[in-house]
C-alpha positions as CSV (number, residue, x, y, z in Angstrom):
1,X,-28.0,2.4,0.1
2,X,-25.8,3.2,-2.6
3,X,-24.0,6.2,-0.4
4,X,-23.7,3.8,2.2
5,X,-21.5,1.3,0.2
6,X,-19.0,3.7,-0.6
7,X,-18.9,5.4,3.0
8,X,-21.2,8.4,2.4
9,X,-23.5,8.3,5.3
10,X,-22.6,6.4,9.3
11,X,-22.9,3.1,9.5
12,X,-25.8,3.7,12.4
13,X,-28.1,5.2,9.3
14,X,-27.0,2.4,7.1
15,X,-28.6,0.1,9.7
16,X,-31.8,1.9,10.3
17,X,-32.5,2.3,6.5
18,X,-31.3,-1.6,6.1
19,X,-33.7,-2.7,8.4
20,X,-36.6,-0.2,7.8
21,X,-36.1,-1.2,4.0
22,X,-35.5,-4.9,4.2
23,X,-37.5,-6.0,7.6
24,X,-38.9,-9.2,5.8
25,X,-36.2,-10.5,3.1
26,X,-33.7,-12.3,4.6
27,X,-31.9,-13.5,1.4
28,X,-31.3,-9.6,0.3
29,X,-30.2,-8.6,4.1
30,X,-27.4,-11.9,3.8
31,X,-26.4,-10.6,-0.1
32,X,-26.3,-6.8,1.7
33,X,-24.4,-8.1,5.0
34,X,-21.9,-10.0,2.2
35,X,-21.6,-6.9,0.3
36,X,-20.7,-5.2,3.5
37,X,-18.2,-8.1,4.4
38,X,-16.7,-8.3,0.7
39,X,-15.9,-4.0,1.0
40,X,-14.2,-4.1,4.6
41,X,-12.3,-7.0,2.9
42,X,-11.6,-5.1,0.0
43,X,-10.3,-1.8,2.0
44,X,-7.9,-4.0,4.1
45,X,-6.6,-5.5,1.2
46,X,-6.2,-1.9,-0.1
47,X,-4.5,-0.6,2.6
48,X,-2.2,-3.9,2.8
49,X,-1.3,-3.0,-1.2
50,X,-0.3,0.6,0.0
51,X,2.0,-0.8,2.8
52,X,3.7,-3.1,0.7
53,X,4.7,-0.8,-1.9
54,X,5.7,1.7,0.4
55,X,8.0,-0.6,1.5
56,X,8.9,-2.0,-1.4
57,X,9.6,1.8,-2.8
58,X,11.7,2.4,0.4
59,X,13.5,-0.8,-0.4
60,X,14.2,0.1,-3.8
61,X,15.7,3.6,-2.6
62,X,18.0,2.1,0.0
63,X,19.5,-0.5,-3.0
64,X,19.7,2.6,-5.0
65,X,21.8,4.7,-2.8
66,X,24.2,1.5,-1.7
67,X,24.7,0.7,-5.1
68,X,25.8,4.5,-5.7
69,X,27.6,4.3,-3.0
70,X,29.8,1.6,-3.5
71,X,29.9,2.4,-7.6
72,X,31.6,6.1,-5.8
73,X,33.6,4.3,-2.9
74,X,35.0,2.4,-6.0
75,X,36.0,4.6,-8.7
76,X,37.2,7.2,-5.5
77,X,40.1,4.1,-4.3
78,X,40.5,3.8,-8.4
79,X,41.6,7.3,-8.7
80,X,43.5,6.7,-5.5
81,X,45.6,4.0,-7.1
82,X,46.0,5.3,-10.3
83,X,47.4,8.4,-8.3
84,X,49.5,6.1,-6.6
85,X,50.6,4.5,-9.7
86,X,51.7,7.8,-11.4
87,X,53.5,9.2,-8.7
88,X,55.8,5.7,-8.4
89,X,56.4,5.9,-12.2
């Protein structure tokens, strides 16, 4: 049962070993179906973790490069007009 909680055998032997192994005790097959429940739960909310920092990452990257870019675009029309202001001296 163990394997199964962590995805190490199909779900179709999960079943047949639940119910060969718990045919009479409702109360342990609702804590096991829970358990089951509770880990699907816990991988989507897994899964939605990985997506939101992946975009949060990509987010981070496109600030990052706009922010050099203008800092560049800035200092390059700087030069420009100290240039300019040289040359009219």
């Amino acid at each position: 049962m163990k394997a199964s909680l962590y995805g190490g055998i199909s779900s179709a032997i999960t079943r047949s070993l639940r119910d060969y192994l718990l045919p009479e005790n409702s109360g342990v097959r609702k804590a096991f179906q829970d358990m089951e429940a509770a880990l699907r739960e816990n991988s989507l909310t897994l899964e939605a973790i990985r997506v939101t920092q992946s975009d949060r990452d990509l987010f981070r990257r496109l600030i990052n490069k706009a922010t050099d870019y203008v800092s560049a675009d800035y200092m390059r029309h700087a030069n420009e007009r100290r240039v300019h202001l040289d040359r009219s001296r």
